[in-house]
Backbone of each chain as ProteinMPNN parsed JSONL, in Angstrom:
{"seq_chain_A": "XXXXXXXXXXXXXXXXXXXXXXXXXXXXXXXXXXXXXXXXXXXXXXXXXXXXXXXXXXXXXXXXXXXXXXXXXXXXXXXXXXXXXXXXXXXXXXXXXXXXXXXXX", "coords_chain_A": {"N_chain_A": [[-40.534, 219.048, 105.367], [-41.416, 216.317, 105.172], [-43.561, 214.947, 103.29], [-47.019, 217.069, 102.787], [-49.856, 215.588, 102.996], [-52.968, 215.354, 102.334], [-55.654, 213.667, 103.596], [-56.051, 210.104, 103.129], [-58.132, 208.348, 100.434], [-55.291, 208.852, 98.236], [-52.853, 208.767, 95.7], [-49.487, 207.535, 95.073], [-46.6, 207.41, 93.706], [-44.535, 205.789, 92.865], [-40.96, 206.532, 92.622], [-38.065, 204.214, 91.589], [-34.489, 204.212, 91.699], [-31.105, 203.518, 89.746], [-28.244, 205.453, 89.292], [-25.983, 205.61, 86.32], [-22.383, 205.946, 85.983], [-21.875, 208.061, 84.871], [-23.894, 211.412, 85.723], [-23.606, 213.491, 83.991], [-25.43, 216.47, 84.193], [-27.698, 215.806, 85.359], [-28.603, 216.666, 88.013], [-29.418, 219.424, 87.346], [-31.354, 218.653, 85.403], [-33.444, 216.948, 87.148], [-33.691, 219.092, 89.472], [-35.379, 220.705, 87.875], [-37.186, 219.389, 87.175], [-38.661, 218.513, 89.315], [-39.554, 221.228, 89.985], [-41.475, 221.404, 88.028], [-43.1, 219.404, 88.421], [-44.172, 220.166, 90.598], [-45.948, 221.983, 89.858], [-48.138, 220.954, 88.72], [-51.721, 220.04, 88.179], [-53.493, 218.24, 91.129], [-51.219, 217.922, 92.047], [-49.879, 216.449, 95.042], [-47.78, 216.375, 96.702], [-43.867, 215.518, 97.453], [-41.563, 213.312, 98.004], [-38.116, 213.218, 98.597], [-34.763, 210.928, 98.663], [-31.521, 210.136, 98.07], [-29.086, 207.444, 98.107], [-27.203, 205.04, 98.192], [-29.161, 203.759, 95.793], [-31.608, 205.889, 94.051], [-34.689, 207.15, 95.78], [-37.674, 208.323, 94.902], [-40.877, 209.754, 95.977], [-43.449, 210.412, 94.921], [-46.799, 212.256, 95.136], [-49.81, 211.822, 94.474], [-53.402, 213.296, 93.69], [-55.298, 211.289, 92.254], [-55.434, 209.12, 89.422], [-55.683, 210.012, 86.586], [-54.41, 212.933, 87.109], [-51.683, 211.838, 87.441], [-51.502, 210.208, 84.843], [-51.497, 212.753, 83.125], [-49.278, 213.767, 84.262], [-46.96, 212.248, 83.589], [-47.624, 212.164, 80.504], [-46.61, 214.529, 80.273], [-44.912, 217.055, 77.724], [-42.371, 218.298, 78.884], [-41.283, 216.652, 80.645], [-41.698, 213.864, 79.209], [-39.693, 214.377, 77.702], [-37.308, 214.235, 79.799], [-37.769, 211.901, 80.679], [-37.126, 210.572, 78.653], [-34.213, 211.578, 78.123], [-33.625, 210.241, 80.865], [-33.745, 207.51, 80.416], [-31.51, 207.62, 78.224], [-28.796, 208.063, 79.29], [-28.564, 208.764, 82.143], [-29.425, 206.787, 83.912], [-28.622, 203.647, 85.317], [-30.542, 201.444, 85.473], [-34.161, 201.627, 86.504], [-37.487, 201.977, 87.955], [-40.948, 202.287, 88.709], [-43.746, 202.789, 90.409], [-46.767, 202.478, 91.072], [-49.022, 203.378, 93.159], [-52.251, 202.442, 95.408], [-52.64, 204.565, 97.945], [-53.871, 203.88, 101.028], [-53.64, 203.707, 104.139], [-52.784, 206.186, 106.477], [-50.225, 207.429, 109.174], [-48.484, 208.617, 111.335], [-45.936, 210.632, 113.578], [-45.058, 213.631, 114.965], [-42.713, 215.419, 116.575]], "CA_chain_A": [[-39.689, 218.118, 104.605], [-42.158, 215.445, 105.2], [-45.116, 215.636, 102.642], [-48.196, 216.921, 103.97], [-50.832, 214.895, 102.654], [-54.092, 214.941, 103.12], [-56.637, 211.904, 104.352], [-56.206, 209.175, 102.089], [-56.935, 207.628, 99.862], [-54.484, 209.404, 97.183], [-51.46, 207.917, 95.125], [-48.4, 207.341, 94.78], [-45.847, 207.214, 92.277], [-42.317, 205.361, 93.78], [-39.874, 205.951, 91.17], [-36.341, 204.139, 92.219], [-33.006, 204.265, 90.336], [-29.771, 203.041, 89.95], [-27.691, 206.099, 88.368], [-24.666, 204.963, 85.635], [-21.306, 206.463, 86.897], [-21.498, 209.859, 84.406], [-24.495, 211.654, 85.758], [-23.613, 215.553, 84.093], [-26.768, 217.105, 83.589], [-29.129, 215.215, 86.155], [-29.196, 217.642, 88.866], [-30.272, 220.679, 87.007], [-33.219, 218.04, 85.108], [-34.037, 216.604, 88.389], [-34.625, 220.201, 90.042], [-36.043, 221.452, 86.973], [-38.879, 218.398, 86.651], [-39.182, 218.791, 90.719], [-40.584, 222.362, 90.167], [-42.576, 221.099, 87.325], [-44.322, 218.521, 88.816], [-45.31, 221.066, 91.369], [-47.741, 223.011, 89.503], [-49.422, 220.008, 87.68], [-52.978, 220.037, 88.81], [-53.188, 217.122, 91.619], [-49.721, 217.46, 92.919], [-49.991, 216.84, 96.358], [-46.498, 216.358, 97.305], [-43.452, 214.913, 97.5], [-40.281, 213.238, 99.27], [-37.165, 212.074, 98.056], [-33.309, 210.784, 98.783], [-30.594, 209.847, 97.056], [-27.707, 207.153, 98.38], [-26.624, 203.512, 97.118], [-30.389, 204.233, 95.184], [-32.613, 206.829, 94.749], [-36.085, 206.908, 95.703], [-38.787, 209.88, 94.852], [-42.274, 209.483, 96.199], [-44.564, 211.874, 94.476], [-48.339, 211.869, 95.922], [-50.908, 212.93, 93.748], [-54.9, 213.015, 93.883], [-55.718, 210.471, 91.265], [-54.695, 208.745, 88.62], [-55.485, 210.983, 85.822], [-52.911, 213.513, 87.562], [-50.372, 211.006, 87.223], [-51.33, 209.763, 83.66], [-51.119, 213.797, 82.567], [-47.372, 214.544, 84.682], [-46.377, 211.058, 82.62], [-47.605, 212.69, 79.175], [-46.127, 216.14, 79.925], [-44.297, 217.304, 77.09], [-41.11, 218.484, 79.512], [-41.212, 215.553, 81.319], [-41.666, 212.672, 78.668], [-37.944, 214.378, 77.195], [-36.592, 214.164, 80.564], [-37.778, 210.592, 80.976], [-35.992, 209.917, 77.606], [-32.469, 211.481, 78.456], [-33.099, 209.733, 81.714], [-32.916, 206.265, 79.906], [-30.279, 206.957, 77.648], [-27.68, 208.716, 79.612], [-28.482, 208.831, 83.615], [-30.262, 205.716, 84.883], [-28.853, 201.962, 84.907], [-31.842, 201.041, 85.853], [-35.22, 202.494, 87.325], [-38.418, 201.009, 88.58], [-41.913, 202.901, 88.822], [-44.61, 201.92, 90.589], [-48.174, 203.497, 90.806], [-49.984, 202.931, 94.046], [-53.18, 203.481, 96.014], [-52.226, 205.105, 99.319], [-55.193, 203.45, 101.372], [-53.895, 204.465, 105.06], [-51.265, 206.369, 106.7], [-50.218, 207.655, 110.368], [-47.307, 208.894, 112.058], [-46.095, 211.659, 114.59], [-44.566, 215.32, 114.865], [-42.635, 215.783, 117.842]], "C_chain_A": [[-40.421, 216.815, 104.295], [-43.124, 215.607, 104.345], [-46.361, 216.033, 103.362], [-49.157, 216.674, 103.009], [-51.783, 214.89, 103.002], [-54.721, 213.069, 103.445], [-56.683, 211.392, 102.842], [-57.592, 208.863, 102.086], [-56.856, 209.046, 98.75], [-53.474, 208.03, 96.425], [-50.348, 208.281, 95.296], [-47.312, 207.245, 93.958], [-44.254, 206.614, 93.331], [-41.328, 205.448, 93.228], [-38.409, 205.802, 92.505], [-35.728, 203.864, 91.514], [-31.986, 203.896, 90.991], [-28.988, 203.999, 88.677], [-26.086, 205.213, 87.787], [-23.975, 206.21, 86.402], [-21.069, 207.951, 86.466], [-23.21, 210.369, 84.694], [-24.635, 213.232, 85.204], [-24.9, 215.783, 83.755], [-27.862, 216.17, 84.311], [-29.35, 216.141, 87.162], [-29.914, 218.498, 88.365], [-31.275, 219.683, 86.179], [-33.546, 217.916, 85.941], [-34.603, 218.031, 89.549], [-35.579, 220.621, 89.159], [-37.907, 220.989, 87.047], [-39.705, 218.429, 88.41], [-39.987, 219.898, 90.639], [-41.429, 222.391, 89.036], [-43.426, 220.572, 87.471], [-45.107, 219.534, 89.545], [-46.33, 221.963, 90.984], [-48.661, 222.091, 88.425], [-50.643, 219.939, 88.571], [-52.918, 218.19, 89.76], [-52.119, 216.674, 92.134], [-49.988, 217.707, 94.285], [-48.865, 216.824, 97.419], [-45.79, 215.398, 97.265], [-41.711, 214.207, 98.402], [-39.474, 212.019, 98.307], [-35.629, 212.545, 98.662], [-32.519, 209.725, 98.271], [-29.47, 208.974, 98.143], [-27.391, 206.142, 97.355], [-27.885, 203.862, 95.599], [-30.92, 205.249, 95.337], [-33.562, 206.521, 94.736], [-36.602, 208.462, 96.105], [-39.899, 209.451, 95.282], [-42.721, 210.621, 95.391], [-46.186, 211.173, 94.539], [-49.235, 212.733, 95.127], [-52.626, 212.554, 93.991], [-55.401, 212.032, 93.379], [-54.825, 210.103, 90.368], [-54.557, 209.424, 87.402], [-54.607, 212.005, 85.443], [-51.956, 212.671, 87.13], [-49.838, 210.568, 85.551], [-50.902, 211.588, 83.044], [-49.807, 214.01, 82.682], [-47.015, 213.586, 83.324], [-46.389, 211.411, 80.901], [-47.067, 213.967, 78.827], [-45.075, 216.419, 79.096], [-42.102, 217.378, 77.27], [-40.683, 217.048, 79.985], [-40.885, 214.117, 80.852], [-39.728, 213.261, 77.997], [-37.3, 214.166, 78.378], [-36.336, 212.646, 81.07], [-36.727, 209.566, 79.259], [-34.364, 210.041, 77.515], [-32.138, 210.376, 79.998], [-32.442, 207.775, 81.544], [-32.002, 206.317, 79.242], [-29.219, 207.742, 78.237], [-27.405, 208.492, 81.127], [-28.758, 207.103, 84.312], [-29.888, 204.094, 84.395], [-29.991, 201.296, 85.4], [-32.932, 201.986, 86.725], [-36.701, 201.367, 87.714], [-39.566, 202.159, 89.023], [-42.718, 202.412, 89.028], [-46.347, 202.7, 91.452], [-48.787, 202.565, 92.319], [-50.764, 203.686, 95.127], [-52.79, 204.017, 97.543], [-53.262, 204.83, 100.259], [-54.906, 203.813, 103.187], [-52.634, 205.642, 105.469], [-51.413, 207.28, 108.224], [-48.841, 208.017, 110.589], [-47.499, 209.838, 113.275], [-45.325, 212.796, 114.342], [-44.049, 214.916, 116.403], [-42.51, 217.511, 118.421]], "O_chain_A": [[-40.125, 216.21, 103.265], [-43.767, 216.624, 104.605], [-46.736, 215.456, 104.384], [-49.335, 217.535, 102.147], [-51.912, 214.424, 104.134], [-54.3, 211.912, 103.464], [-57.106, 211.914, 101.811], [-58.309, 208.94, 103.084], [-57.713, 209.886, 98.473], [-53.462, 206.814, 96.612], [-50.136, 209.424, 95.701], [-47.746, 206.398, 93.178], [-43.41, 207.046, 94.115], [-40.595, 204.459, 93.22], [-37.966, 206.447, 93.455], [-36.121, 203.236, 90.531], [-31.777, 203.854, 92.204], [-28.983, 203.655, 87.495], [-25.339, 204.5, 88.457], [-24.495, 207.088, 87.091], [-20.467, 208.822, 87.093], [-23.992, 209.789, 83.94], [-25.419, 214.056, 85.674], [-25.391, 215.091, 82.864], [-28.878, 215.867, 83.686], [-30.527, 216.501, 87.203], [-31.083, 218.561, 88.747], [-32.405, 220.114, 86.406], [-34.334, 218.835, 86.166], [-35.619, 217.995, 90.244], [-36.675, 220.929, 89.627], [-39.008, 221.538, 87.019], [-40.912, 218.383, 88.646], [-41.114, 219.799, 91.124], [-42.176, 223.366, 88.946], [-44.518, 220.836, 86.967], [-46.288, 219.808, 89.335], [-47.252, 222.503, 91.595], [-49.538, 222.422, 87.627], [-50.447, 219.764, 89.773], [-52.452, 217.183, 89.228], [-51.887, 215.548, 92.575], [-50.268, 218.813, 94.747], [-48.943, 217.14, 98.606], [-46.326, 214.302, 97.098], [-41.031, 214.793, 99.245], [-39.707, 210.947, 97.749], [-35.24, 213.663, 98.997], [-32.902, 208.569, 98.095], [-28.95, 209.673, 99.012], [-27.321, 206.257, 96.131], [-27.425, 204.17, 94.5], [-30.938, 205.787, 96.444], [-33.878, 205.656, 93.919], [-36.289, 209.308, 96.944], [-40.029, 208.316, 94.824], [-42.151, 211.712, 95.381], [-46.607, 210.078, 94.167], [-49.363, 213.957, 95.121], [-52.933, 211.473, 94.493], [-56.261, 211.6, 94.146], [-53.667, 210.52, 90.336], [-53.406, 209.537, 86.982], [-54.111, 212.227, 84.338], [-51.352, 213.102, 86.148], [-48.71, 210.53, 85.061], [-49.824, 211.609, 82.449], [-49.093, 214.341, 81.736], [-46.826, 214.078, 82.212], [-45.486, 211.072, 80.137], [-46.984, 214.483, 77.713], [-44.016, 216.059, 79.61], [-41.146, 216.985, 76.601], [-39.677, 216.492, 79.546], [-40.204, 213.304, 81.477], [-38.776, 212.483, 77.939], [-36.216, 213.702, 78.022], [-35.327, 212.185, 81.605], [-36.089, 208.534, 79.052], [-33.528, 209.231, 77.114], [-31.055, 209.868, 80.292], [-31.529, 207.11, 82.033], [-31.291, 205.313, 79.268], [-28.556, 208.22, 77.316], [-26.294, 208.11, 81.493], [-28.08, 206.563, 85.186], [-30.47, 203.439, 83.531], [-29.719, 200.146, 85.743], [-32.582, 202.899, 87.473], [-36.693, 200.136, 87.675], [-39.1, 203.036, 89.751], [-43.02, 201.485, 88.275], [-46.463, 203.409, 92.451], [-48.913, 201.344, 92.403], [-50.51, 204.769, 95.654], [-52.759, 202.993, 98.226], [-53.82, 205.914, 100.43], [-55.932, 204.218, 103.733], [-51.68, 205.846, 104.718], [-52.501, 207.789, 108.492], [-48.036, 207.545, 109.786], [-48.549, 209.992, 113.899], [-44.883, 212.823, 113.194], [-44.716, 214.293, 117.229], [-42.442, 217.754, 119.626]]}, "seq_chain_B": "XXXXXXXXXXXXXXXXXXXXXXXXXXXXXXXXXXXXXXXXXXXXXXXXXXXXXXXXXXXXXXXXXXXXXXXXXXXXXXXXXXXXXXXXXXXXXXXXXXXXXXXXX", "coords_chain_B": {"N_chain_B": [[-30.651, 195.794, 93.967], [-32.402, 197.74, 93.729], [-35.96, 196.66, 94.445], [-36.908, 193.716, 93.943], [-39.806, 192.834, 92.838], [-43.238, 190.703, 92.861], [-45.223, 190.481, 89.489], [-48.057, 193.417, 90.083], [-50.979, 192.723, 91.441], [-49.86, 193.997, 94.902], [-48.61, 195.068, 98.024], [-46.968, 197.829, 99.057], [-45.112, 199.41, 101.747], [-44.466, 202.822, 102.736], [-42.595, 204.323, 104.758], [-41.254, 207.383, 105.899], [-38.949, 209.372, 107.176], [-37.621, 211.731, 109.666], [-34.806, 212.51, 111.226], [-33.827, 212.998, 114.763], [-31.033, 214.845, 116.054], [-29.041, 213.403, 117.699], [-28.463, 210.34, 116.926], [-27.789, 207.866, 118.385], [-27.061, 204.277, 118.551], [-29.12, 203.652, 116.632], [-28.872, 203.102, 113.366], [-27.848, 200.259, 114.261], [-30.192, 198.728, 114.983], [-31.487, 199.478, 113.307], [-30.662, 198.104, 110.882], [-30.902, 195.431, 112.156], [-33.63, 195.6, 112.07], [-34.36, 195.142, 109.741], [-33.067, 193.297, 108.578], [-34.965, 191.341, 110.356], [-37.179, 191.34, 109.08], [-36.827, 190.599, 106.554], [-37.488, 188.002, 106.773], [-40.059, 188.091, 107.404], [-43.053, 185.852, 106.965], [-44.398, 186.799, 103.64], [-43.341, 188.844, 102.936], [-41.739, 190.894, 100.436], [-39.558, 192.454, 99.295], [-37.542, 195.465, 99.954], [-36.139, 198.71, 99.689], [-34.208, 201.527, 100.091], [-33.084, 204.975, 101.321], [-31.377, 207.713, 102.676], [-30.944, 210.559, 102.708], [-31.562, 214.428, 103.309], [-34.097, 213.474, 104.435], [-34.887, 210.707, 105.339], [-36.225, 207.778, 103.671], [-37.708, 204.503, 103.761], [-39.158, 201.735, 101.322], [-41.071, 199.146, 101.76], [-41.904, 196.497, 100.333], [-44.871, 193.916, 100.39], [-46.748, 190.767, 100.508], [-49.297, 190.98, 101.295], [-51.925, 192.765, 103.371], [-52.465, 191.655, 105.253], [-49.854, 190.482, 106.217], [-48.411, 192.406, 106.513], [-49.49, 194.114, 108.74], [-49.068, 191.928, 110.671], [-46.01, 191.698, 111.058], [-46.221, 194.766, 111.949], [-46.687, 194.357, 114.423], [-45.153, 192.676, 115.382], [-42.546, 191.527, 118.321], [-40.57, 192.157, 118.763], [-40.274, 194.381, 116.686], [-42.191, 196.139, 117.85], [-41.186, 196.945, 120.001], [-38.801, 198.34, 118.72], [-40.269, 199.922, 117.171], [-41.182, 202.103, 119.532], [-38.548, 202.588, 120.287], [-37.766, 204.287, 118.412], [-39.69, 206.063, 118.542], [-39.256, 207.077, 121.069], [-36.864, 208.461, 121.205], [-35.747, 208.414, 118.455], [-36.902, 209.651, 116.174], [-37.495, 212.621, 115.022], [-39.775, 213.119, 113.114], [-42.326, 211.272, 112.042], [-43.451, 209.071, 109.03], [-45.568, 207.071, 107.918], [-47.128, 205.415, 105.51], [-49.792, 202.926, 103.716], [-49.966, 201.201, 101.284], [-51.374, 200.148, 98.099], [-49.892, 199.049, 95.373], [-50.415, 198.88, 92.076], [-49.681, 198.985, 89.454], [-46.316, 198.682, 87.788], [-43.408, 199.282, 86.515], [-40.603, 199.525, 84.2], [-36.834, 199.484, 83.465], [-33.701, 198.348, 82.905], [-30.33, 198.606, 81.879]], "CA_chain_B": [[-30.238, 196.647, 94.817], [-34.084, 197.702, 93.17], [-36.284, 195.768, 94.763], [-37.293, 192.903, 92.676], [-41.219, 192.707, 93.223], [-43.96, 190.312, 91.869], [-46.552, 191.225, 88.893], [-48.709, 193.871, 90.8], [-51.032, 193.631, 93.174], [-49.01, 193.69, 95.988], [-48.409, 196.38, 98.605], [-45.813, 199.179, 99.777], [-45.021, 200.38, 103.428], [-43.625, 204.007, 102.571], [-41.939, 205.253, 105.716], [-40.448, 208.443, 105.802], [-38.671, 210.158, 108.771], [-36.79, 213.222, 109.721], [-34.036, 212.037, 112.615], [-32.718, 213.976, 115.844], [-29.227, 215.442, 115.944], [-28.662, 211.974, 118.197], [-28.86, 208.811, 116.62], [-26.787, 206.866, 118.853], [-28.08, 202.786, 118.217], [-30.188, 203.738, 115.34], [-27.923, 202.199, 112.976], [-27.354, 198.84, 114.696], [-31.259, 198.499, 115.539], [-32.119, 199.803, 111.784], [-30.158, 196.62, 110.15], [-31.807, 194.473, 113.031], [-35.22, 195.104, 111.974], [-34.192, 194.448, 108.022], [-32.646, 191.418, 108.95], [-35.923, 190.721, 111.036], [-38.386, 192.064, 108.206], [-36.938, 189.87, 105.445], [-37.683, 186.378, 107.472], [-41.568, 187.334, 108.083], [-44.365, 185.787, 105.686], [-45.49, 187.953, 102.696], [-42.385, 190.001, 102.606], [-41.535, 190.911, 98.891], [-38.454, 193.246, 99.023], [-36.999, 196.678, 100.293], [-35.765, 199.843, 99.367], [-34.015, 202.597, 101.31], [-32.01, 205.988, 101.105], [-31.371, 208.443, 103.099], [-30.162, 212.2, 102.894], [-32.121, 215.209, 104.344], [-35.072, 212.7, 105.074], [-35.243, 208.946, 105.134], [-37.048, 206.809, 102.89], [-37.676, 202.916, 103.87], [-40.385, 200.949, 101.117], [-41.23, 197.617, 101.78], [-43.242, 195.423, 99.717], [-45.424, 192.721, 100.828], [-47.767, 190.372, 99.609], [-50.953, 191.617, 101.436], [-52.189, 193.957, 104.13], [-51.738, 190.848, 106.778], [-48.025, 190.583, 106.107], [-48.176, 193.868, 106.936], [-50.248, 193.73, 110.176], [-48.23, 190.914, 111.236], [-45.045, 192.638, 111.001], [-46.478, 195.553, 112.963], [-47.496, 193.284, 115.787], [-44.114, 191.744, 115.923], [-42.679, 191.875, 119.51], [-39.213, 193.241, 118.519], [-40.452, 195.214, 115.831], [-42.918, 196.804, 118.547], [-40.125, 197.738, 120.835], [-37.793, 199.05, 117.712], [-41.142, 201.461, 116.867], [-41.17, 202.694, 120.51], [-37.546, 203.62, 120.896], [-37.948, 205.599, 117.186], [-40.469, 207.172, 118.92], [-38.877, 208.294, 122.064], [-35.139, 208.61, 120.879], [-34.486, 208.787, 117.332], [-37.36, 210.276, 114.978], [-38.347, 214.182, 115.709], [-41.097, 212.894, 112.908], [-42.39, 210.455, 110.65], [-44.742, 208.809, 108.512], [-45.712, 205.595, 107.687], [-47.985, 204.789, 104.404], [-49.891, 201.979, 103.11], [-50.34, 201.545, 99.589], [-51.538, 199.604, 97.183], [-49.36, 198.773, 94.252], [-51.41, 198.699, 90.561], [-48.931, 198.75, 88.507], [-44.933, 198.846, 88.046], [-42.64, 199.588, 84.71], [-38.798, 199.844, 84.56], [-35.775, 199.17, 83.109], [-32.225, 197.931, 83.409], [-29.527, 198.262, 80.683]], "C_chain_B": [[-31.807, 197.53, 94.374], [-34.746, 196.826, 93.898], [-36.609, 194.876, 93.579], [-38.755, 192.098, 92.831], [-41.815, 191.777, 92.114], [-44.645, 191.359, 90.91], [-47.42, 191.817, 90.414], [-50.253, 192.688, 91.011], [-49.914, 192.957, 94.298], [-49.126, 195.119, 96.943], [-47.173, 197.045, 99.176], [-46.039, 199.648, 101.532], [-44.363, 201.612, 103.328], [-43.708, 204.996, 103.679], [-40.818, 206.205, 105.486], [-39.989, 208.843, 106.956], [-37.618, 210.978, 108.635], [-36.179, 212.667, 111.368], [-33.968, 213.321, 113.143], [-31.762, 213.887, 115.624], [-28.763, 214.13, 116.782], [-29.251, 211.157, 117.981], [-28.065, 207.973, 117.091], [-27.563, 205.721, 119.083], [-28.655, 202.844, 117.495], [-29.678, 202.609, 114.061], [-28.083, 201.067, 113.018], [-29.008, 198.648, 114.815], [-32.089, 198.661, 114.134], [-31.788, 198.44, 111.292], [-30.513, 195.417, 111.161], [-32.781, 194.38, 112.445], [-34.919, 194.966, 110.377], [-33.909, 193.342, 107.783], [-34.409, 190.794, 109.306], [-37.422, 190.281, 109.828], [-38.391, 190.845, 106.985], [-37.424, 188.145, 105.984], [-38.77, 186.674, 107.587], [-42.274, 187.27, 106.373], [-44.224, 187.071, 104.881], [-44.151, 188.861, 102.467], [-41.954, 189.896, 101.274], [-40.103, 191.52, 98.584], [-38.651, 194.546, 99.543], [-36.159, 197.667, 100.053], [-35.411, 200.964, 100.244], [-32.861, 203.561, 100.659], [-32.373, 207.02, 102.197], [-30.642, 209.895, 103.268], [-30.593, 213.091, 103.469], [-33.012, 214.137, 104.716], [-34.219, 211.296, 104.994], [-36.408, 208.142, 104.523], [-36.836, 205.056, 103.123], [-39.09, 203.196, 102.675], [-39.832, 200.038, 101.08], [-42.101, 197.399, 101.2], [-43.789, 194.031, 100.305], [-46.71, 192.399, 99.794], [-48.964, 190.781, 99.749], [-50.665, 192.199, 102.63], [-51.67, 192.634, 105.777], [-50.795, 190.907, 106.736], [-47.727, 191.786, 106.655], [-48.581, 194.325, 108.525], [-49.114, 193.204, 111.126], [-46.772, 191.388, 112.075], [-44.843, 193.41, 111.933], [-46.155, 195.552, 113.925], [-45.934, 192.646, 116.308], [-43.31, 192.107, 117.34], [-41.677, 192.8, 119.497], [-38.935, 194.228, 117.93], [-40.78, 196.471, 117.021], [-41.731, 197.5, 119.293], [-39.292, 199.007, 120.006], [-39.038, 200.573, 117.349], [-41.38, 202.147, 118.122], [-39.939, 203.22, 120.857], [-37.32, 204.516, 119.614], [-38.805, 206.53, 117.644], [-39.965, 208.148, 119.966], [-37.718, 208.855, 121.816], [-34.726, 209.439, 119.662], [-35.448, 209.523, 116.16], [-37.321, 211.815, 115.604], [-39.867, 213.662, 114.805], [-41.172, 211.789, 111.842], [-43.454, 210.05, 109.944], [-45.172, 207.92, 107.624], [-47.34, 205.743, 106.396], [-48.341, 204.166, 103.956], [-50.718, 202.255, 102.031], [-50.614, 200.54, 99.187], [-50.962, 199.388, 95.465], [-50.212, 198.237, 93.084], [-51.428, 198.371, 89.444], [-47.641, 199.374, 88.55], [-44.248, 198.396, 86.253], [-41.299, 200.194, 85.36], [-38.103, 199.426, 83.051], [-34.772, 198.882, 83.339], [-31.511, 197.397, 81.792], [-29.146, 196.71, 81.007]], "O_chain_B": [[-32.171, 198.041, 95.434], [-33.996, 195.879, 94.134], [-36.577, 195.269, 92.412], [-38.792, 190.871, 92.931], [-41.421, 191.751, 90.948], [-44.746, 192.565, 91.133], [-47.52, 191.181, 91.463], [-50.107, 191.659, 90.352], [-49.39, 191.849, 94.418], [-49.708, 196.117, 96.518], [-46.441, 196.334, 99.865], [-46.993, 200.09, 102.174], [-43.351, 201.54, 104.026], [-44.398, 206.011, 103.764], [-39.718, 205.928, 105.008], [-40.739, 208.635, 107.909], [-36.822, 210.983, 107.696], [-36.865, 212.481, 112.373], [-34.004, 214.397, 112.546], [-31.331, 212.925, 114.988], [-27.719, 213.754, 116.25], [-30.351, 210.902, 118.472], [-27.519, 207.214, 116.29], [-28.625, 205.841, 119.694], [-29.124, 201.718, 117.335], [-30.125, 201.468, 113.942], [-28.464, 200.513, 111.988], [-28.87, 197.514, 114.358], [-33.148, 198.074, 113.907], [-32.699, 197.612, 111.301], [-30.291, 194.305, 110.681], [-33.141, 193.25, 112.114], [-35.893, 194.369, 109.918], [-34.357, 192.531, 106.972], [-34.956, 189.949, 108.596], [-38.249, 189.37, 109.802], [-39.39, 190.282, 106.538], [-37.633, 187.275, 105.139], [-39.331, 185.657, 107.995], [-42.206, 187.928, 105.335], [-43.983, 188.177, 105.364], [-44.247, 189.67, 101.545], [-41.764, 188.748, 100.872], [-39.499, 191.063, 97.614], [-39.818, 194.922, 99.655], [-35.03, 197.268, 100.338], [-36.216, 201.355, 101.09], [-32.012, 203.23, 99.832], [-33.537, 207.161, 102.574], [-29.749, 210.064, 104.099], [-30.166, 212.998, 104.62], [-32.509, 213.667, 105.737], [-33.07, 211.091, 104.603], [-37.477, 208.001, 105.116], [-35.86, 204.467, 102.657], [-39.858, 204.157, 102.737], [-38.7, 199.767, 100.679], [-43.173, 197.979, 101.376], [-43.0, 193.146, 100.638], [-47.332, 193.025, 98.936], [-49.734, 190.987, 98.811], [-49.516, 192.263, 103.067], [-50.949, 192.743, 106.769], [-50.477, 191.772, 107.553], [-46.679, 192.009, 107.261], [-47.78, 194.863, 109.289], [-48.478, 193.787, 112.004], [-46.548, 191.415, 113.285], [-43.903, 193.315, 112.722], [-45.468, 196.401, 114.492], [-45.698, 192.239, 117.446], [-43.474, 193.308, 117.553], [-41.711, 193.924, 119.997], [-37.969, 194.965, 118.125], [-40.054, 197.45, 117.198], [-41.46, 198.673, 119.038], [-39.142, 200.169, 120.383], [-38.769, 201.773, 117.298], [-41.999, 203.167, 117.819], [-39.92, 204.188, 121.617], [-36.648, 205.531, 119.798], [-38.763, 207.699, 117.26], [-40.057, 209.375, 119.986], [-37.575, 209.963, 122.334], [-33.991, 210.419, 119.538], [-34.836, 209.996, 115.202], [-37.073, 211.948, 116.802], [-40.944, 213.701, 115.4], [-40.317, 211.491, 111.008], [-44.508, 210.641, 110.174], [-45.06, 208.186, 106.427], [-48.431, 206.196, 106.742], [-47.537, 203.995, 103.039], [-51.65, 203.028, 101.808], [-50.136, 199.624, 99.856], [-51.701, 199.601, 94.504], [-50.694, 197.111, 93.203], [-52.229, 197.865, 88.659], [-47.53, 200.435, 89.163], [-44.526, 197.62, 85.339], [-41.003, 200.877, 86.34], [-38.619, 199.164, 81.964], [-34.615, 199.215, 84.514], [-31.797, 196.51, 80.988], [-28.461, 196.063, 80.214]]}, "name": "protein", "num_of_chains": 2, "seq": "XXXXXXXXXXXXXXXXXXXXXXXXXXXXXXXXXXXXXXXXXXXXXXXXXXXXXXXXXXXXXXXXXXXXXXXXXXXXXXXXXXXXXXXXXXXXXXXXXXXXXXXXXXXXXXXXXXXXXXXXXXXXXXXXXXXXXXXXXXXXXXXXXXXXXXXXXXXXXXXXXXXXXXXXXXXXXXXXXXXXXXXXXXXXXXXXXXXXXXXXXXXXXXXXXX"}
């Protein structure tokens, strides 16, 4: 459930939202673009949840990866219904992943 | 309810975690250290959701703010009883923020 990432450094992508109150038709985009991202070259994983906000991490190899998901044909329409129908606001933010640590119990 | 971050650079703390079936004090000890977090140096803003996982990011101004933080005495305690009590796992990330794009109707 956790991403498994390798040894930085990688990126990041943070997208966070504030959905408007009619969301029909965001779940089935939001799984849809979830199993799309996953076969873009450079997807290295990702983690997300939904309450007051949502927040997605998606971890990719480079930036290139990131600039391609961002130009993907599926993706740039999904980012356009997501401004005019789903999202009072959103916030995206590209960054280098320089360490990281935790534990497994 | 977004955070509301400077022009990049800046940096991200992207903790993730997967709780135990008992979170008794988690809660009350979670909104402690947010309270605690927004009063030190360098702190920029925070972001959180949680459903199957947990997502905390924090922004700060630099990698000391971040350090600092760490180091703090109450903090230190609060990351030792997540460790023995309330995560099964988690995973802490530092990033580098590069660049950030949004919106808000």
């Amino acid at each position: 459930m956790l991403a498994d990432t390798p040894e930085p450094p990688y990126y990041a992508v943070i997208f966070t939202s504030l959905m408007r109150d009619d969301s029909a038709g965001y779940a089935a985009m939001a799984d849809k673009m979830l199993t799309l991202a996953q076969d873009q070259p450079g997807f290295l994983g990702v983690e997300s949840a939904r309450e007051e906000i949502g927040i997605t991490v998606s971890y990719w190899a480079d930036l290139e990866a990131i600039r391609a998901w961002k130009r993907d044909i599926d993706h740039r329409e999904a980012q356009r219904l997501g401004r005019e129908r789903w999202y009072a606001a959103y916030r995206t933010r590209i960054a280098r992943v320089e360490r990281d640590y935790g534990f497994d119990h």
